[in-house]
C-alpha positions as CSV (number, residue, x, y, z in Angstrom):
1,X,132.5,61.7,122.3
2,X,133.1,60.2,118.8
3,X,132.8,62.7,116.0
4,X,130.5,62.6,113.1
5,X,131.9,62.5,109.5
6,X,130.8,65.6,107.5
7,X,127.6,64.8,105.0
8,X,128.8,64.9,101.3
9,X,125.2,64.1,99.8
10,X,122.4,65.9,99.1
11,X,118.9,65.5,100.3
12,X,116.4,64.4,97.7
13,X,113.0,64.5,99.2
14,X,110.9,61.3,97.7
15,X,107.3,62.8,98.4
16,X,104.7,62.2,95.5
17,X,104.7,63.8,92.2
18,X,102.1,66.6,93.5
19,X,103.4,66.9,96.7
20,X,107.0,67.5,95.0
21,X,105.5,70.1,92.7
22,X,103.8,72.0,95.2
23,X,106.5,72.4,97.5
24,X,108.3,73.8,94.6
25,X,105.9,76.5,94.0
26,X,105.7,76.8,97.5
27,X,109.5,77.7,98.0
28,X,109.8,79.4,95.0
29,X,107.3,82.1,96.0
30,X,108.3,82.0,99.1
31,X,112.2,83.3,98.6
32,X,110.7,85.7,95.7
33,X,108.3,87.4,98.4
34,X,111.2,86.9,101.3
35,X,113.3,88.6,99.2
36,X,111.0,91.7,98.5
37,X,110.0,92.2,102.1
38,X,113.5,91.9,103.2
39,X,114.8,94.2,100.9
40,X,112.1,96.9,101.6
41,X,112.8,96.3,105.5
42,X,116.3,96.6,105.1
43,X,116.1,100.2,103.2
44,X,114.0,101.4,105.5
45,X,115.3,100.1,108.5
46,X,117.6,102.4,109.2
47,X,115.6,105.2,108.8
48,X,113.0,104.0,111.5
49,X,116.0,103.0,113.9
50,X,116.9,106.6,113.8
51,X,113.8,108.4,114.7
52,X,112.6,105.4,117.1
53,X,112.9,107.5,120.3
54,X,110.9,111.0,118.6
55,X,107.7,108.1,117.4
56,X,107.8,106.5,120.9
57,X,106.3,109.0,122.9
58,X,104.0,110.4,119.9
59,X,102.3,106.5,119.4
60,X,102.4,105.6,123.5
61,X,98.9,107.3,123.9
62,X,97.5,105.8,120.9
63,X,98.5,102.1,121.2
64,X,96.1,99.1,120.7
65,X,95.6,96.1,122.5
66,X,97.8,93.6,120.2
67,X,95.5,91.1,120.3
68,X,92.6,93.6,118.3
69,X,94.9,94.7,116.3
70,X,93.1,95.7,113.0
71,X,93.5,93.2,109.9
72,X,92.6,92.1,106.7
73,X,94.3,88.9,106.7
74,X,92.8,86.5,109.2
75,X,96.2,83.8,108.8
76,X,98.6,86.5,109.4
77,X,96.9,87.5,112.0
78,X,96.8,84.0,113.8
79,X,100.9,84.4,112.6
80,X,100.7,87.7,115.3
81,X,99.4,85.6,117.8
82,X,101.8,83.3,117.5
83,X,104.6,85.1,117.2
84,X,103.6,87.9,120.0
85,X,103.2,84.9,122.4
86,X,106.3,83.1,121.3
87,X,108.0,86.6,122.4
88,X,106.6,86.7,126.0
89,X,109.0,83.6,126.4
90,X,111.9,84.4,124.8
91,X,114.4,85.6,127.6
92,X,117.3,86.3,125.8
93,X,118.4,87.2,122.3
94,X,121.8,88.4,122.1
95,X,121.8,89.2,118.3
96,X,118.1,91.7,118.4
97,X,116.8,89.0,115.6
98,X,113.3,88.9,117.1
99,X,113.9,92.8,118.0
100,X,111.0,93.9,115.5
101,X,109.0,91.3,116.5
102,X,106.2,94.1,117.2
103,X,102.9,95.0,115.6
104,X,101.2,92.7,112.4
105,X,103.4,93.3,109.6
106,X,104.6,89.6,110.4
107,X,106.3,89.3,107.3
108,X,109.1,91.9,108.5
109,X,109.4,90.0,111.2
110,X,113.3,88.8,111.4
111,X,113.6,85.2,111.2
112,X,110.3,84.9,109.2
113,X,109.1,84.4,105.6
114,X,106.2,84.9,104.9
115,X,104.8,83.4,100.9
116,X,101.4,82.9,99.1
117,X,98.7,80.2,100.6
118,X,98.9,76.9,98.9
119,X,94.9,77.4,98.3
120,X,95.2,81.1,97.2
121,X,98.4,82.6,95.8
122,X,96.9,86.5,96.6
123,X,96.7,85.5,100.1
124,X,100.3,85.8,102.0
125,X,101.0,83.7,104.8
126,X,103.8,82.7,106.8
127,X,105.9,79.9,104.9
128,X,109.2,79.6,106.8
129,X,110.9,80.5,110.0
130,X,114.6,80.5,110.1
131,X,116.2,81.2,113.6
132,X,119.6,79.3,113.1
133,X,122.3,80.0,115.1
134,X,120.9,83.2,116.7
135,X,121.8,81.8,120.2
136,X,118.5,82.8,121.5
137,X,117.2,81.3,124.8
138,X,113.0,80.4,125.9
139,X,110.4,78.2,125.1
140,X,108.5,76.7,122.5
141,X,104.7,78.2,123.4
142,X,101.7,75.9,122.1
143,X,100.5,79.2,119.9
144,X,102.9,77.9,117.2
145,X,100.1,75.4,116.0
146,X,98.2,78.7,114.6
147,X,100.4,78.7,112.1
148,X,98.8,76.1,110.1
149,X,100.5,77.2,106.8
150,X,104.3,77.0,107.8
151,X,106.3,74.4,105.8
152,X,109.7,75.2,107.5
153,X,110.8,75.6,110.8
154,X,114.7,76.1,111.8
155,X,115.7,76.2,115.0
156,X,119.3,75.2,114.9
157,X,121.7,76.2,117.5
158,X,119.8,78.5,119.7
159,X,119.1,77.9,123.7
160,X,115.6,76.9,123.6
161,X,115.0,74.3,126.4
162,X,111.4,72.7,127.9
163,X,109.1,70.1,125.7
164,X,108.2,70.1,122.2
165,X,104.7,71.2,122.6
166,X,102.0,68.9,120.7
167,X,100.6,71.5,119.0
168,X,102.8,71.2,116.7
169,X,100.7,68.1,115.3
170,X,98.4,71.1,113.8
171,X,101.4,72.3,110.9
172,X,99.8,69.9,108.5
173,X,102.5,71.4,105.8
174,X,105.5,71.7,107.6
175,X,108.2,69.6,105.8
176,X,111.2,70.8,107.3
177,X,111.8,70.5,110.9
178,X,115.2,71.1,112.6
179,X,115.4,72.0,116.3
180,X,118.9,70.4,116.5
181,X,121.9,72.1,118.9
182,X,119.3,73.2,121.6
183,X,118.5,71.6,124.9
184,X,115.3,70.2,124.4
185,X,114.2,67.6,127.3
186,X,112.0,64.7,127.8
187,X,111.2,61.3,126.1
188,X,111.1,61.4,121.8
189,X,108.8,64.1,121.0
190,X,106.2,62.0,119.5
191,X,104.3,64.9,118.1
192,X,106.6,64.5,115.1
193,X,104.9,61.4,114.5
194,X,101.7,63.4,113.4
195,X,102.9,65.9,111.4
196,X,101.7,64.6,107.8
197,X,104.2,66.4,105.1
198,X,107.2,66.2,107.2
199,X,110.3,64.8,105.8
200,X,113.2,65.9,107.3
201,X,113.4,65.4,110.9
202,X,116.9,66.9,112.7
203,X,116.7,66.6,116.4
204,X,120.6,66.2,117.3
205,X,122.3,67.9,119.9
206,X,119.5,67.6,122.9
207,X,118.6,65.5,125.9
208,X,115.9,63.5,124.4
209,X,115.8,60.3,126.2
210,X,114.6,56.8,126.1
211,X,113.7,54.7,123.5
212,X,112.9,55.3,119.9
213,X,109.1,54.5,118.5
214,X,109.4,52.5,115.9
215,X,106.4,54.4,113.8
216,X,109.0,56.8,113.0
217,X,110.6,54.4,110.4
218,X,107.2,53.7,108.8
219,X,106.9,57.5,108.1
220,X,108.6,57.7,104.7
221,X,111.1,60.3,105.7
222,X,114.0,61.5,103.7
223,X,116.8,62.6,106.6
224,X,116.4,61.4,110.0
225,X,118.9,62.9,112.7
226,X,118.9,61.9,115.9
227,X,122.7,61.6,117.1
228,X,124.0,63.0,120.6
229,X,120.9,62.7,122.5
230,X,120.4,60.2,125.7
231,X,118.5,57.8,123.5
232,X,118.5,54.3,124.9
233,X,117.2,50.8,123.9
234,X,117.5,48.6,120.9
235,X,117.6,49.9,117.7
236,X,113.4,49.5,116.3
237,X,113.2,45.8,114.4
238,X,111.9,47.9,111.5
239,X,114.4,49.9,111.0
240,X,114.3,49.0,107.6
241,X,111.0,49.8,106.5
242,X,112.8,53.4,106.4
243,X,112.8,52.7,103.0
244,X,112.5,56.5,101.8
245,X,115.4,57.7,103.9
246,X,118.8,58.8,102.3
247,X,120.5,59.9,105.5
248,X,120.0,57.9,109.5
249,X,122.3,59.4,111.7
250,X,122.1,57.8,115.2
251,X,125.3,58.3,116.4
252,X,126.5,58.8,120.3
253,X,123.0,57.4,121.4
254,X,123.3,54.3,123.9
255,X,121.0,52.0,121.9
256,X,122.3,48.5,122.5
257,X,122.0,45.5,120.3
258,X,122.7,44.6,116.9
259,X,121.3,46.1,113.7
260,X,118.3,44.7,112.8
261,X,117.3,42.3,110.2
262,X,115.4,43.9,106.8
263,X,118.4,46.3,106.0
264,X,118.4,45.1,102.7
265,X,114.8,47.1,102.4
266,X,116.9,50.5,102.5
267,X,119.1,49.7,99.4
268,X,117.0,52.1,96.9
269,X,117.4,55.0,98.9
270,X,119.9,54.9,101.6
271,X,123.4,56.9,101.3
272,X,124.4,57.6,104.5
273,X,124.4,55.7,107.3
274,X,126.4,56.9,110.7
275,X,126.0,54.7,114.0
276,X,128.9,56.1,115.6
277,X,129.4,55.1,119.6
278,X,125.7,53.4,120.0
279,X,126.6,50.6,121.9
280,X,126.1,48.1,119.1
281,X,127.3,44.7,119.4
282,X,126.9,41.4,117.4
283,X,128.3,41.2,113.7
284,X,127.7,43.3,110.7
285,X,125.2,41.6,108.7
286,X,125.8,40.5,105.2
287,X,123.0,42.1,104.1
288,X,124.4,45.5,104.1
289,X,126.4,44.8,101.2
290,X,123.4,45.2,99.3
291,X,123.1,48.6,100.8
292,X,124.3,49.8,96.6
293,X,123.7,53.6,97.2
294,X,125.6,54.1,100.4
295,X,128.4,56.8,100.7
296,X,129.1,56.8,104.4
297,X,129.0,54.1,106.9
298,X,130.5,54.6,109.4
299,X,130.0,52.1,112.8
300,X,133.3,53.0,115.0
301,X,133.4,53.0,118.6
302,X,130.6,50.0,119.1
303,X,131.1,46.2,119.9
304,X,131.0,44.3,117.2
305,X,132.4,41.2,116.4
306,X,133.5,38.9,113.4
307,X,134.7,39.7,110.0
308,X,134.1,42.2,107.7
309,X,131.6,40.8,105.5
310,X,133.0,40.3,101.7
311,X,129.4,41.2,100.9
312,X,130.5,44.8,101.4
313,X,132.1,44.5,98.2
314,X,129.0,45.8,96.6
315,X,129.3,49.2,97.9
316,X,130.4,50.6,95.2
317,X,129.5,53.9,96.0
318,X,130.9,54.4,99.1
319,X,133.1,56.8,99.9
320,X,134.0,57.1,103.6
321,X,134.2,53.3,105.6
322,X,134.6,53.1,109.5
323,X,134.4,50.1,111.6
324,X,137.6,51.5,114.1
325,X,137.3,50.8,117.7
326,X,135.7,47.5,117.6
327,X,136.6,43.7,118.3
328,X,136.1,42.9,114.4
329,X,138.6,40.3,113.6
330,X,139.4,37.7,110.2
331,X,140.3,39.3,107.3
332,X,140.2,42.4,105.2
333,X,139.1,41.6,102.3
334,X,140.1,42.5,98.5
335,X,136.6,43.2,97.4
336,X,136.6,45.9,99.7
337,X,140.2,47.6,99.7
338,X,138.8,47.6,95.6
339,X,136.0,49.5,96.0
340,X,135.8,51.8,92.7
341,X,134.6,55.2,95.0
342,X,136.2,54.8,98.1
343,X,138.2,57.5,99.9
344,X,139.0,56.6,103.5
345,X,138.8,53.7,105.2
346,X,139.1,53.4,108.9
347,X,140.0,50.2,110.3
348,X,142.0,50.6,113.0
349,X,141.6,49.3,116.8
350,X,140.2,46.0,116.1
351,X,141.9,41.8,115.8
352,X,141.8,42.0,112.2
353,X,145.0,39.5,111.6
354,X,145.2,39.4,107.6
355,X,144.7,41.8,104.9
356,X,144.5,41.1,101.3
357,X,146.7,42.2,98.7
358,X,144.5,45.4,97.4
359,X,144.5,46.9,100.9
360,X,148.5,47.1,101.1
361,X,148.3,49.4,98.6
362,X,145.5,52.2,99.4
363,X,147.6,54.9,99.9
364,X,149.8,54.8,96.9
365,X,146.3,55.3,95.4
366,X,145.1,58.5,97.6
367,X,143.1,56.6,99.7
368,X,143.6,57.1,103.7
369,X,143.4,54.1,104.8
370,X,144.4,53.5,108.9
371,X,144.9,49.7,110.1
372,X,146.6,50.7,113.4
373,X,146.4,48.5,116.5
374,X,145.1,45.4,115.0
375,X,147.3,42.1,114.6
376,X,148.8,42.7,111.3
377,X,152.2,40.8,111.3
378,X,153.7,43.0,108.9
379,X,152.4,46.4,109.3
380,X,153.5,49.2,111.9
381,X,151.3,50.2,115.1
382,X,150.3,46.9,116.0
383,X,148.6,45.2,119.4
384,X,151.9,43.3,121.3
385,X,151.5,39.7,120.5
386,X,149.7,39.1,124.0
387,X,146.8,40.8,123.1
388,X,146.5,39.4,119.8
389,X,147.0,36.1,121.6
390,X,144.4,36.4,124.3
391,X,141.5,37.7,121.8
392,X,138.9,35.0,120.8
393,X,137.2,34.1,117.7
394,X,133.6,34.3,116.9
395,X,130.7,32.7,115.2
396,X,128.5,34.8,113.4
397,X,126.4,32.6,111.7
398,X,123.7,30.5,113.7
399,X,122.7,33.2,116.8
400,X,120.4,36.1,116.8
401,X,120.2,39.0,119.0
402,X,117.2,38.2,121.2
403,X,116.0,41.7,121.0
404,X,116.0,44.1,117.6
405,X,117.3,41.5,115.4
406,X,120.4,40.7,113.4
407,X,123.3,38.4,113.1
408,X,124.8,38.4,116.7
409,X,127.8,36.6,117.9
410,X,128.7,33.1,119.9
411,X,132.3,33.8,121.3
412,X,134.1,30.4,120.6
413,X,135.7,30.4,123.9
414,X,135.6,33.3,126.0
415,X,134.4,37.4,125.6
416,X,136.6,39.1,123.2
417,X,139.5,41.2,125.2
418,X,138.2,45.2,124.9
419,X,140.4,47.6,122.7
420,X,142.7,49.8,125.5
């Protein structure tokens, strides 16, 4: 499986100005109040652990039913519910996080945050939940739509498996959802789709499957993630209308086709763009030269055909470049090898048969630059002169893909020969 480049840029949500400042407050008060509970539970935590078996027996007479436990705070209590349901289907926690997951003080919960209500500072509520990498296994129950104030939910590298349940569609706030590195099943979980404040969507590392709707590009996210799923069909025709997003990261999906016309849409926002091993084809579009902001593109392991467009010459921002394992061929241009940011540049395993003068110089200048296997007359690690022989040129100019859009490809005389 191909590997994804590391992220160098940071996510800049683009919500409103009101939506922006909220969320501020709303994170601000909820690490100050985090950071209060925590530090109470942790002073006193040891003292409880120690005298846990003496208070067992003395409370087991007196216990309540959980679900009338006493309260003065009707959202923390729907938090309890939540929570004491999620519990009954977690069925293995190797690391005791959700241990203390007992009784209403939700906000000593591990794993759990708890700030004040958007509406009403005085009134606490549970903000965040951050499970990552606690390797717990179990379900997602539908209770977690009771907690109608939560803004984050982090899930990352844990074992929870089933269906994203559609309750979710009731966390009107939540803006951060992650519930990559887990084994989620089933189509796209088109709850997300109805989750109003959400901007940053990470779903990689599951077995979602099928295609992609294409409402999720009219959503006005920031970071979409959906690499190393089982995600199939064309890439949506609007893709572009993702004009908020600074990060699309499809990679090691089996999407088909080319990329889609409209690109050009994403230049005020987009830096990083990874379609690693998605079954692309067709040509690279000139269009994504104008793709200004972009520090990673990366589109090894499809494909595609034809040159490199000289268009990509306005990337001046770009910092890592990969078209390796393809059937690109023509030249590498100047424009590109000049390019005032960049920092590697992948070219290898393609028909490229010329490069310009810039580009024989890269790594005198710090720049990893690889041109393997392609059929450079002059440079090391080359295809044998059959191969080079036997590969055909193409026309990228007058044919569209007939599904998704974009520039595909008319071999001239035959199919290009596949990279061994």
């Amino acid at each position: 499986m191909a590997p994804i480049p590391s992220s160098s840029s940071s996510l800049i949500p683009n919500a409103t100005t009101r939506t922006t400042l909220i969320l501020f407050l709303l994170h601000f008060s909820l690490f100050f109040h985090s950071f209060l509970a925590k530090s109470k539970h942790t002073t006193t935590h040891s003292h409880s652990h120690s005298h846990s078996h003496s208070h067992s027996h003395s409370t087991s007479n007196t216990t309540i039913h959980p679900y009338h436990l006493p309260t003065t705070n009707p959202r923390l209590h729907q938090a309890y519910l939540a929570f004491h349901a999620w519990k009954k289907v977690i069925y293995s926690d190797p690391t005791n996080l959700t241990s203390n997951w007992v009784g209403p003080a939700v906000c000593d919960y591990g794993g759990i945050f708890c700030a004040g209500s958007l509406h009403d500072p005085h009134i606490q509520v549970v903000a965040s939940i951050d499970l990552n990498h606690a390797d717990i296994a179990g379900f997602l129950p539908d209770e977690l739509g009771l907690l109608t104030d939560l803004a984050i939910l982090h899930l990352n590298s844990n074992r929870f498996c089933g269906i994203i349940p559609l309750t979710l569609a009731n966390l009107t706030l939540l803006y951060e959802l992650d519930l990559s590195n887990n084994r989620f099943v089933g189509p796209f979980p088109s709850v997300v789709l109805h989750i109003p404040s959400l901007m940053y969507l990470d779903l990689r590392f599951n077995e979602f499957e099928g295609p992609v709707p294409s409402e999720l590009f009219n959503r006005g996210l920031d970071a979409i993630f959906l690499n190393n799923n089982r995600l199939t069909s064309m890439l949506p025709s609007n893709l572009g209308e993702a004009t908020s997003a600074s990060v699309i990261v499809f990679a090691n999906n089996n999407f088909g086709g080319c990329l889609p016309e409209g690109m050009a849409k994403l230049a005020n926002s987009l830096e990083e763009f990874v379609l690693i091993n998605t079954n692309l084809s067709g040509c690279l579009p000139f269009e994504l030269g104008l793709l200004y902001k972009l520090k990673v593109f990366d589109v090894s392991f499809n494909h595609l055909v034809g040159p490199i467009p000289f268009s990509l010459a306005g990337l001046v921002h770009v910092e890592q470049l990969n078209v390796a394992h393809n059937m690109m061929d023509g030249i590498i241009p100047a424009g590109v090898c000049a390019l005032p940011s960049l920092a590697n540049f992948t070219a290898s395993y393609n028909f490229f048969c010329e490069e310009e003068f810039p580009c024989q110089n890269l790594t005198s200048k710090g720049i990893r630059f690889d041109d393997r296997r392609n059929c450079l007359p002059e440079r090391p690690l080359q295809r044998s002169k059959k191969e080079c022989d036997a590969h055909q040129p193409v026309e990228c100019f007058e044919y569209h893909c007939t599904s998704g859009g974009g520039a595909a490809a008319k071999m001239v005389n035959a199919t290009a020969a596949p990279s061994p």
